[in-house]
Backbone bond lengths (Angstrom), bond angles and torsions (degrees), N, CA, C in turn:
res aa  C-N    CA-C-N  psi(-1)  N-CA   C-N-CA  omega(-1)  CA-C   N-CA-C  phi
1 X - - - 1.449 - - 1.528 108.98 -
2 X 1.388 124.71 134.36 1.464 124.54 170.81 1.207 102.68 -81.59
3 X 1.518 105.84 167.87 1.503 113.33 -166.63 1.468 78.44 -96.43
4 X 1.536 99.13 163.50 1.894 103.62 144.91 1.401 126.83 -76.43
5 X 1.803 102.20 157.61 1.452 96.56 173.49 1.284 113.97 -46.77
6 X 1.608 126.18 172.20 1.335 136.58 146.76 1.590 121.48 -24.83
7 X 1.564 94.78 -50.92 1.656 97.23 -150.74 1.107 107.62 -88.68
8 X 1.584 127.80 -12.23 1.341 145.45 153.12 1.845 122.41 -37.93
9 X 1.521 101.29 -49.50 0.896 111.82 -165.58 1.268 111.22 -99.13
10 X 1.743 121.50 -177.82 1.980 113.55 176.72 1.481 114.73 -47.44
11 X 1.431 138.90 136.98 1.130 118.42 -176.65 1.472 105.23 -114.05
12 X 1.817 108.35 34.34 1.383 99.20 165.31 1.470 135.17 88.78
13 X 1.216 100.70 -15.62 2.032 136.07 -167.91 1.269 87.15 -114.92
14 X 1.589 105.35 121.87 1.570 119.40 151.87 1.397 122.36 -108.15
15 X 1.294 133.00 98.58 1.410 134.30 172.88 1.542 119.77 -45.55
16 X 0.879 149.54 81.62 1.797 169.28 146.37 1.580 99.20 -9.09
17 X 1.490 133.86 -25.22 1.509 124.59 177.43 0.872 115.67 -12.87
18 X 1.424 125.63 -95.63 1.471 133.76 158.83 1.434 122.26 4.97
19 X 1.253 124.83 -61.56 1.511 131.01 155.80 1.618 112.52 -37.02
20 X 1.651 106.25 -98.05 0.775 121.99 163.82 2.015 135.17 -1.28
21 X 1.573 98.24 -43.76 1.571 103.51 -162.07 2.033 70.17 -107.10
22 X 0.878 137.36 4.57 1.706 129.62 179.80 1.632 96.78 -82.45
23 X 1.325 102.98 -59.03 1.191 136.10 -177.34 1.855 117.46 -25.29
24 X 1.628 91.37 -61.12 1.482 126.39 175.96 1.368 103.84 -69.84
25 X 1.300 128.93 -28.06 1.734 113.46 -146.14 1.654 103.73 67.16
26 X 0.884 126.98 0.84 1.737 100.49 176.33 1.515 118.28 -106.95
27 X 1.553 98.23 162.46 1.632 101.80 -169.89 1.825 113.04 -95.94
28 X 1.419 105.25 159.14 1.596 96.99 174.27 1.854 111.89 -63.89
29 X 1.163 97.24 -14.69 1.636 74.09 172.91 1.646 119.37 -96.20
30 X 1.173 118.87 -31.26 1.456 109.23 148.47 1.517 135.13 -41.50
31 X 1.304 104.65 -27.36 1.804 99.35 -172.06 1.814 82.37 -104.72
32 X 0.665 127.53 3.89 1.569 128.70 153.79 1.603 116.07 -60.54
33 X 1.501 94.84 -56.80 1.539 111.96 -166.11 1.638 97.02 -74.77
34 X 1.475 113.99 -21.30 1.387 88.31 -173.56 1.913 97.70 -120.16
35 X 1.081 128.08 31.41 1.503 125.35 175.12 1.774 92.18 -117.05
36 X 1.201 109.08 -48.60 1.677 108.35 177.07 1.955 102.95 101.19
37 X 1.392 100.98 50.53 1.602 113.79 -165.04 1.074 71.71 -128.21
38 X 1.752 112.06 149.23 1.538 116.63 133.40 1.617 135.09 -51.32
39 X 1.047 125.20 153.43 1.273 127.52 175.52 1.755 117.77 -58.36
40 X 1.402 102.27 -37.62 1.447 105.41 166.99 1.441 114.33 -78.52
41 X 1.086 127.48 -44.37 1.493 104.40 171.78 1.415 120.42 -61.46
42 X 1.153 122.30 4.48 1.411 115.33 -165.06 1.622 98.46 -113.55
43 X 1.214 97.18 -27.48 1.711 107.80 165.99 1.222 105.05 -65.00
44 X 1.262 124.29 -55.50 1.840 111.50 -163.73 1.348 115.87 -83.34
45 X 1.913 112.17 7.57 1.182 101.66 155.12 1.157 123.89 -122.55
46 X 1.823 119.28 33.43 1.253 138.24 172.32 1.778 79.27 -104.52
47 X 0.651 134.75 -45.03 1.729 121.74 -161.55 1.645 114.67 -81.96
48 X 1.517 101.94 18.13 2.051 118.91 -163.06 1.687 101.21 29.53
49 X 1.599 101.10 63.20 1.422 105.30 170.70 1.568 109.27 -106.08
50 X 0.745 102.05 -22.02 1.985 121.91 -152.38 1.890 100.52 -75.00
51 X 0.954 103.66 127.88 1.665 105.36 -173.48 1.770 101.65 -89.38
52 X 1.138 111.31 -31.75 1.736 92.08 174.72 1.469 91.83 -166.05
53 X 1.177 122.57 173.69 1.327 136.94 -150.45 1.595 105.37 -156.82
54 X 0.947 143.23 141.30 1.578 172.39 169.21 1.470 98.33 -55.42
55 X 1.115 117.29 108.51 1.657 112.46 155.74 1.869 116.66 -38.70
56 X 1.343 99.36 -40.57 1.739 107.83 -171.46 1.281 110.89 -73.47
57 X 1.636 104.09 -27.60 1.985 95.46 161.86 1.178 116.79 -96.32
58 X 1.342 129.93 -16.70 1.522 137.87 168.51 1.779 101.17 -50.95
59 X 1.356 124.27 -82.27 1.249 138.87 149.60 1.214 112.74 -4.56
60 X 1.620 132.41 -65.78 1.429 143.54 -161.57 1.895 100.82 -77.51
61 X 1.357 101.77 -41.07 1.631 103.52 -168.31 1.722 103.11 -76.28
62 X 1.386 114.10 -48.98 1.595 115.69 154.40 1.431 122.30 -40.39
63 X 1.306 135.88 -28.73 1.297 119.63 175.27 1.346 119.40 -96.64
64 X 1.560 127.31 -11.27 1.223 143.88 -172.40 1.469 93.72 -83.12
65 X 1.584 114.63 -49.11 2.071 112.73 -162.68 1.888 81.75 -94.05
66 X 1.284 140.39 26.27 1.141 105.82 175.79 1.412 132.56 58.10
67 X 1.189 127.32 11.94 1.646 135.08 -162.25 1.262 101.96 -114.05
68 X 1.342 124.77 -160.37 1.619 141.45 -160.63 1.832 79.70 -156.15
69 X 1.446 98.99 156.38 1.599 127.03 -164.09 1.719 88.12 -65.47
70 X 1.350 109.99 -44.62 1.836 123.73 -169.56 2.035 109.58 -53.10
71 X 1.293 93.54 -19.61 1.668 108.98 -179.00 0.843 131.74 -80.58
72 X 1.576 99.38 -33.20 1.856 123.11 -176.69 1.438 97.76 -98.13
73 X 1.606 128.80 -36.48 1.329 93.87 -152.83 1.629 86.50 -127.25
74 X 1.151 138.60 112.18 1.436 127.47 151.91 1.587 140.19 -110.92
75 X 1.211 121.96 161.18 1.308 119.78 -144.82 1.907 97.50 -91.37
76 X 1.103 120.57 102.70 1.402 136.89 153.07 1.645 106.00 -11.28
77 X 0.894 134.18 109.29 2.036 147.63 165.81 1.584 99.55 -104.88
């Protein structure tokens, strides 16, 4: 059996959102309303579904929760 590619599979990165928007009191559809993402994309990368992400929403979602990129996204051990 071949393995799958990499990018197929978990890539190891856990997105913290969930935390994060607990943290705040705020909801995914508010930091929707104010990053300018859909609610589903923002879901499938609260659910570590999302295969890659935009620096410009990476950037945008960091300045809305107040955090650093290191807050939102950390590497699974």
């Amino acid at each position: 059996m071949t393995p799958a590619p990499a990018e197929e599979g978990p890539s190891g990165i856990h997105c913290r959102l969930d935390e994060l928007l607990d943290a705040r009191s705020m909801t995914l559809t508010r930091l929707s309303e104010l990053v300018g993402v859909s609610v589903v994309n923002l879901s499938v990368l609260k659910n570590d579904r999302a295969r890659a992400i935009r620096y410009s929403t990476l950037a945008a979602i960091c300045r809305v929760l107040e955090c650093e990129v290191g807050d939102l996204l950390v590497v699974e051990r």
